[in-house]
C-alpha positions in Angstrom: 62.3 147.5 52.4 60.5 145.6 49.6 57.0 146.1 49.3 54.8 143.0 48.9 53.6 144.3 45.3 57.1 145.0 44.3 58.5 141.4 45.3 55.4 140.0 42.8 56.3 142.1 39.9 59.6 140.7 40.4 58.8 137.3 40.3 56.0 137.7 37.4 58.6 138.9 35.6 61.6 136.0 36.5 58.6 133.4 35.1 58.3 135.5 32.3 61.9 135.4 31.4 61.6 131.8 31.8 58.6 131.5 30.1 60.2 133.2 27.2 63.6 130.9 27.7 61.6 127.8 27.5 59.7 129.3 23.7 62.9 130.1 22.3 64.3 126.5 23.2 61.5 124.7 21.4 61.4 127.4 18.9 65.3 127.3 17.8 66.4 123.3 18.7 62.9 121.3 18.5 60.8 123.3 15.4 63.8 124.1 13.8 65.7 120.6 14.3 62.3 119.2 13.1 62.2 121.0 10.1 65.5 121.3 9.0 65.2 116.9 9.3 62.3 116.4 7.4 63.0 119.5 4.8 66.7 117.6 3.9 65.1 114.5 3.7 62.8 115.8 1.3 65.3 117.2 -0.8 67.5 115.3 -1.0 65.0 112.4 -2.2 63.8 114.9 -5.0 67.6 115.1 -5.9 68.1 111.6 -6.5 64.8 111.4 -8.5 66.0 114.5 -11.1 69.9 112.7 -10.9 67.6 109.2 -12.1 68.1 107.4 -9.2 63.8 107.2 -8.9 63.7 104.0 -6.7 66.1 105.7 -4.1 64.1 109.1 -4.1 60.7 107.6 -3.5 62.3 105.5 -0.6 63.8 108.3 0.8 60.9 110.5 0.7 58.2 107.7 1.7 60.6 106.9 4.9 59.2 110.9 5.8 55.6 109.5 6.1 56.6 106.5 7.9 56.2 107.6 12.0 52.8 109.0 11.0 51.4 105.4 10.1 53.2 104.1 13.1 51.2 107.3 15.3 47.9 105.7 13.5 48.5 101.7 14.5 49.7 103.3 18.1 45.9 105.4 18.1 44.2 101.9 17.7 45.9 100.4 20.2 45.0 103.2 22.4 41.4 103.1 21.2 41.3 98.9 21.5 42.1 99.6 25.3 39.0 102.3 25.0 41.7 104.8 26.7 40.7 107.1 23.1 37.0 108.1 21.6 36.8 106.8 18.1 36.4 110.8 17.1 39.4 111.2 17.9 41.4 108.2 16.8 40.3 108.8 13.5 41.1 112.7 13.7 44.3 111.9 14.9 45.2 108.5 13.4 44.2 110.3 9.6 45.7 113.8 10.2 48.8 111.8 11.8 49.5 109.2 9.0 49.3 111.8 6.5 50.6 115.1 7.9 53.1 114.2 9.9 56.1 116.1 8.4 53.8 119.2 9.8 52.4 117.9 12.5 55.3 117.4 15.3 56.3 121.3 14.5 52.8 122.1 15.0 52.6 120.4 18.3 56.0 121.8 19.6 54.3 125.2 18.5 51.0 124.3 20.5 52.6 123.7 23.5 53.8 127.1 23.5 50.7 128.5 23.5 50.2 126.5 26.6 52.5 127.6 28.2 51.6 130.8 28.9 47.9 129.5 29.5 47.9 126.3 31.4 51.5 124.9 33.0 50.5 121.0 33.3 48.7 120.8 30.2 52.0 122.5 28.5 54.1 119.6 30.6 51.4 117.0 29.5 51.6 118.1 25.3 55.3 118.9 25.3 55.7 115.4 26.6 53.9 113.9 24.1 55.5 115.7 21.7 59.1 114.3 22.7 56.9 110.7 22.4 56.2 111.7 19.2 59.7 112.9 18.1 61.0 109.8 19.7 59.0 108.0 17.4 60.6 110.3 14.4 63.9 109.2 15.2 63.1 105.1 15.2 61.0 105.3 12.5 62.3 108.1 10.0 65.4 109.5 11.1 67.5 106.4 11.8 66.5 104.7 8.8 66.9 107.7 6.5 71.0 107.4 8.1 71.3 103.8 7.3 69.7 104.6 3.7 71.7 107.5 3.3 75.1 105.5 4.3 73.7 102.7 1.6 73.5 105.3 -1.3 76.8 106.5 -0.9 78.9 102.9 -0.3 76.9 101.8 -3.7 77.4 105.3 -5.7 80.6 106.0 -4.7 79.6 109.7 -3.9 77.9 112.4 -1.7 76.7 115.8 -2.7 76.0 118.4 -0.1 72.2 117.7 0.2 72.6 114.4 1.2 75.5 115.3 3.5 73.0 117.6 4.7 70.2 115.2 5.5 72.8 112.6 6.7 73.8 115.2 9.7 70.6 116.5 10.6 68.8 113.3 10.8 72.1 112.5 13.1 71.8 115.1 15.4 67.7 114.6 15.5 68.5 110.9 16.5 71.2 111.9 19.1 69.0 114.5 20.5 65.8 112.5 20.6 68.0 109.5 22.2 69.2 111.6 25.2 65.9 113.9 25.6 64.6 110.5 26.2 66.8 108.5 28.5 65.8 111.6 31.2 62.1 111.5 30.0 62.6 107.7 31.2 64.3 108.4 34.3 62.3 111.4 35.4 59.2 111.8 33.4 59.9 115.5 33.3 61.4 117.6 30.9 64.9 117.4 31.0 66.9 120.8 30.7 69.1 121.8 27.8 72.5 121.3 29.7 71.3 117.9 30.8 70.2 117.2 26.9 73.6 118.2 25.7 75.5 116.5 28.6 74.5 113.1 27.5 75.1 113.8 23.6 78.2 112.2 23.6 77.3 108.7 25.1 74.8 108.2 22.5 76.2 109.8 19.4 79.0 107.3 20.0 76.5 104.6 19.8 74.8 106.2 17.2 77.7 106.5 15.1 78.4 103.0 15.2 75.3 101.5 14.4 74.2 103.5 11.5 77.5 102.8 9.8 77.6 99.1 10.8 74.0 98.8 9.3 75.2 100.7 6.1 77.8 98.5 5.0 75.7 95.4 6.2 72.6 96.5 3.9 74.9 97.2 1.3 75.9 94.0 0.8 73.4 91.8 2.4 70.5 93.8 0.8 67.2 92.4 1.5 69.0 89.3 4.1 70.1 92.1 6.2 66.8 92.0 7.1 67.1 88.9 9.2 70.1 91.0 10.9 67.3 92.8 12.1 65.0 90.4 13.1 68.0 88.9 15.1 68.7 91.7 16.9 65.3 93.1 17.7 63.9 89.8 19.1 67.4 89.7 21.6 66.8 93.0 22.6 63.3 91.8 23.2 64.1 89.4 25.6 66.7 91.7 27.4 64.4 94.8 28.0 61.8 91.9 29.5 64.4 90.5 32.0 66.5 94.0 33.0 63.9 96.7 32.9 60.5 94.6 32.7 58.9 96.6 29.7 55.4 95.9 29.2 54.3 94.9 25.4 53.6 98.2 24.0 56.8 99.7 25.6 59.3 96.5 24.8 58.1 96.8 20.7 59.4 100.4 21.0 62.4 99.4 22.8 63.0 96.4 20.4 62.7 99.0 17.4 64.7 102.4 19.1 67.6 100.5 20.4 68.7 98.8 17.4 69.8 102.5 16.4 70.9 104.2 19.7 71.1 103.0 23.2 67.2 103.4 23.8 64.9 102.5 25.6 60.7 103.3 26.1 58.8 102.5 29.6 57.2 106.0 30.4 54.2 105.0 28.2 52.7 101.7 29.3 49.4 100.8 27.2 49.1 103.9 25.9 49.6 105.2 29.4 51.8 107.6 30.7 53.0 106.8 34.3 55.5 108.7 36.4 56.9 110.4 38.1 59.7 108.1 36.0 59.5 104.3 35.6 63.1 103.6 35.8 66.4 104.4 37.4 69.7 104.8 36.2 71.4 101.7 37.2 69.0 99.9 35.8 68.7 102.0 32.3 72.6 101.5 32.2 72.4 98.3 32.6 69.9 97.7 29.8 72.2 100.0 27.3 75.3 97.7 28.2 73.7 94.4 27.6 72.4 96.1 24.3 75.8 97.2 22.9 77.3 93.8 23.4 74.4 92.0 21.7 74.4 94.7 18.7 78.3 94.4 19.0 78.1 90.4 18.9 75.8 90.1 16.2 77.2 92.9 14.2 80.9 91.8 14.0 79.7 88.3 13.4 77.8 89.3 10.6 80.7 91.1 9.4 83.1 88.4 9.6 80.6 85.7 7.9 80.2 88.5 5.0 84.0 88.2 3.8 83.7 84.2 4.6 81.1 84.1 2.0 82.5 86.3 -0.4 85.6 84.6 -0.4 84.3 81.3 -1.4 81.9 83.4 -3.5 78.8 82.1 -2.1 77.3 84.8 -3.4 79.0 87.5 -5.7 77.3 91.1 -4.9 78.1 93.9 -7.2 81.7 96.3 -6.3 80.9 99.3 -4.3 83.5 102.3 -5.0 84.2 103.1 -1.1 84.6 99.0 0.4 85.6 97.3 -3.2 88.9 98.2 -5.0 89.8 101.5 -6.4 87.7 102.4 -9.2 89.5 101.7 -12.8 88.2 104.9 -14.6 86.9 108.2 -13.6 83.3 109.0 -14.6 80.3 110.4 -13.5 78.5 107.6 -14.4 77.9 105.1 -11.3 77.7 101.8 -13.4 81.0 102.8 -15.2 83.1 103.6 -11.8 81.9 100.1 -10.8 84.4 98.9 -13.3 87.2 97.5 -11.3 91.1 97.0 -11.3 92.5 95.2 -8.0 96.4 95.9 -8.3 99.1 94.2 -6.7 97.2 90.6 -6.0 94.5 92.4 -3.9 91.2 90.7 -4.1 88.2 92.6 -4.7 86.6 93.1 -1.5 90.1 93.6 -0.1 89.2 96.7 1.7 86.3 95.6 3.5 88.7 92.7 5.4 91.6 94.9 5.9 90.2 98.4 6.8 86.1 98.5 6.8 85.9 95.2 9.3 88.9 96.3 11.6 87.7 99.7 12.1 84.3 99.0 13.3 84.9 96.0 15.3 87.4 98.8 17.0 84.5 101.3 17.0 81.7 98.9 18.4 84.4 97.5 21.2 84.5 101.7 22.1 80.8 101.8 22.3 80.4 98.3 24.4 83.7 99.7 26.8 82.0 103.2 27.4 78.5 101.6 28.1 80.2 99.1 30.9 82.0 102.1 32.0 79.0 104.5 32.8 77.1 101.1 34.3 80.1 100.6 36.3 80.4 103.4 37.7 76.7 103.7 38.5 76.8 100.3 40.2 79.5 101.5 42.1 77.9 104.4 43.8 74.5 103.0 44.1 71.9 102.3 46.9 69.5 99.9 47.8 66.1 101.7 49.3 63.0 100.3 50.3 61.0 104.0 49.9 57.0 103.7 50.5 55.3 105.3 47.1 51.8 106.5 46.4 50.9 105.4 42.7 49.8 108.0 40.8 47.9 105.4 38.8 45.5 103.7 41.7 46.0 105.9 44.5 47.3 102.9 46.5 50.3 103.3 48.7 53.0 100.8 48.5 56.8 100.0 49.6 58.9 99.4 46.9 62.2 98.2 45.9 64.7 100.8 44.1 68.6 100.8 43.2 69.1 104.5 43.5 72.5 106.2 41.9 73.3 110.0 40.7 76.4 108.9 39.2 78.1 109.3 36.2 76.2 113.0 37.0 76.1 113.6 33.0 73.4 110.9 32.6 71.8 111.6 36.2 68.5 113.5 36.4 68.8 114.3 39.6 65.9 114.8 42.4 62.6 112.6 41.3 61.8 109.8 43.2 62.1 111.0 46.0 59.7 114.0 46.1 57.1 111.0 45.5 58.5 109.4 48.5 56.7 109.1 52.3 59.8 108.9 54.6 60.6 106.5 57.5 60.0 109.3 60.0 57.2 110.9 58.6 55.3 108.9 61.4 51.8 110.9 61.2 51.2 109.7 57.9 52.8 106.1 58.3 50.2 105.6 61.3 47.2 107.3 59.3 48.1 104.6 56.7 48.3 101.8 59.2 45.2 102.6 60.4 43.2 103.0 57.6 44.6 99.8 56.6 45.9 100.4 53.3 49.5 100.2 54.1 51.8 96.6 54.7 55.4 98.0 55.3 56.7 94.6 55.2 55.3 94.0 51.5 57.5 95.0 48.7 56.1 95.5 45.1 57.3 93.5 42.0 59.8 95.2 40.1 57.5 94.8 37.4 54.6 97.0 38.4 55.0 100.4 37.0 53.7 103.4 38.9 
């Protein structure tokens, strides 16, 4: 029979081999994924400098620097709300504006130490550390892809750095979307299997929008902007109505989900609140109405782009990959811009008969699989009426939920309801009664976060 000793070394030992699990996960996908990003970034901005192409190079390496600024106005808004000493939001707010390329992998390499040392304050920094890489994606990674999709429609070519930097900032913006869809649902940190399950959904809408926003810059230039603005103050008003995002959260969400299905509500004036602020009905919900606006506005855009161009309201300059076939073969970008449209074909010829086609096929995939995953959520869902103690006031309420575990590949399982007080857990439903601090008749605003 086991002794008692021998059943503890045992189990020290299983936590230890998770332990050591959980280090080389943030070791080889988060540092390295980090690095690799930002590194390829890097270089490949120093490569268009040397090749002459300054402006290009100093965009793509200032675009590196960019989340760390954003890290500094988020730090003030946390200190305006006196939730952070000044001390620290100037420690923070400098070191973060100006080291961040080293800063994320030095946090991911922090809350290793942790672990070992202190479980919730490992759970509390890795968390923040996924905020933070969130935050990467909007602001870094997902404008380095459009940028990088720009360069090569107007250069007509791609070396292996930038193919490089293109795919990793890919993957870092797939990974950081699905990482955080469970962050949202769960405010725990989602395993692995659970990370790689949802990949799919939103590299699809990934994909889409990156290229979409490529071609659109590309021609638009600086009045793709307004595309932008368009889209961002939409989304604003549909994360308000669907998943009732409070201001902080619904300027994240405005910003992420013009790249990804996305969506912020786990950090609510500088906040966080758990144990998971939204369900999975509702999140799907949210990403559908998203794809169809992005969808809409896109393929509108689109069609109102070969309009113009054919009644050459404005004439911008041939690109080698949407225009017509280049007329000579040189390594000189100008001179490839030189142009022979055979057979009657107008110049922009492509864009109408392949470019415009394709995506409006690609963005109907992305708005079809969004509906589907929503659909079949809605279809196995469940109304509950579950009594919850907030985690932020103590207080006890009865709240209002549309529970679902389906499609299972976006599901994070078990949450809510190990926060939940059951119906027949009667002793503490009359100590609540009787203290008074319980109506069971009174259900709380979907808006209030817990």
């Amino acid at each position: 029979m086991e002794s008692e000793a021998d059943a503890l070394k045992k189990r020290k030992k299983k936590e230890l081999g998770l332990t050591c699990m959980k280090a080389i996960k943030i070791i080889l996908i988060d540092v390295f994924l980090t690095i690799a990003d930002i590194t390829t970034d890097i270089l490949n901005g120093i490569r268009m400098i040397r090749k002459g192409e300054e402006k290009y190079g100093y965009i793509c390496i200032g675009l590196v620097w960019l989340p760390g600024f954003l890290i500094a106005i988020w730090l003030v808004f946390r200190w305006s709300k006196s939730l952070i000493s000044t001390r620290n939001t100037i420690l923070f707010g400098i070191t973060g504006g100006l080291c961040f390329p080293v800063w994320l992998p030095i946090l991911y390499i922090y809350s290793i130490y942790l672990m070992s040392k202190d479980e919730k304050k490992f759970n509390e920094v890795y968390v923040y550390a996924i905020f933070f890489k969130a935050l990467e994606g909007i602001a870094e990674a997902a404008p380095q892809l459009v940028f990088n999709t720009y360069t090569i429609l107007i250069m007509g070519e791609a070396d292996y750095m930038q193919i490089f930097s293109l795919s990793f900032s890919l993957i870092s913006l797939t990974k950081t979307s699905s990482e955080n869809h469970f962050i949202e649902l769960r405010l725990k940190i989602p395993q692995v299997k659970q990370i790689f399950g949802g990949a799919v959904f939103f590299l699809i809408h990934t994909l889409y929008r990156f290229i979409l926003y490529g071609v659109l810059v590309a021609y638009l230039r600086e009045w793709f902007l307004a595309v932008l603005i368009i889209n961002a103050l939409i989304t604003t008003f549909v994360a308000r109505r669907s998943i009732c995002t409070h201001v902080i959260c619904t300027f994240w969400t405005s910003i992420g989900a013009l790249f990804s299905a996305c969506a912020f509500k786990h950090i609510e004036e500088g906040i966080m609140k758990g144990p998971g602020s939204l369900d999975l009905p509702d999140l799907l919900s949210f990403y559908f109405w998203n794809s169809v606006e992005i969808f809409l506005i896109g393929t509108t855009s689109l069609i109102l782009l070969t309009v113009f161009l054919e009644a050459g309201v404005f004439e911008p300059e041939p690109m080698p990959f949407i225009s017509c076939h280049p007329s000579v073969e040189s390594h000189n970008r100008f001179a490839r811009m030189d142009r022979i449209c055979e057979g009657g074909e107008r110049p922009y010829y492509y864009l109408e008969v392949a470019i415009l086609p394709a995506l409006t096929i690609f963005g109907l995939l992305a708005v079809n699989l969004a509906y589907l995953v929503w659909h079949i959520s809605n279809k196995t869902s469940k109304r509950v009426t579950p009594i919850i103690q907030s985690k932020v006031d103590g207080k006890y309420r009865r709240m209002e939920k549309v529970i679902s575990d389906s499609p299972s590949f976006l599901a994070a399982g078990s949450g809510w309801k190990e926060a939940w007080i059951h119906e027949n857990d009667e002793a503490t439903l009359n100590q609540l009664r009787s203290q008074d601090i319980l109506d069971l008749q009174f259900i709380e605003p979907k808006e209030d976060v817990l």
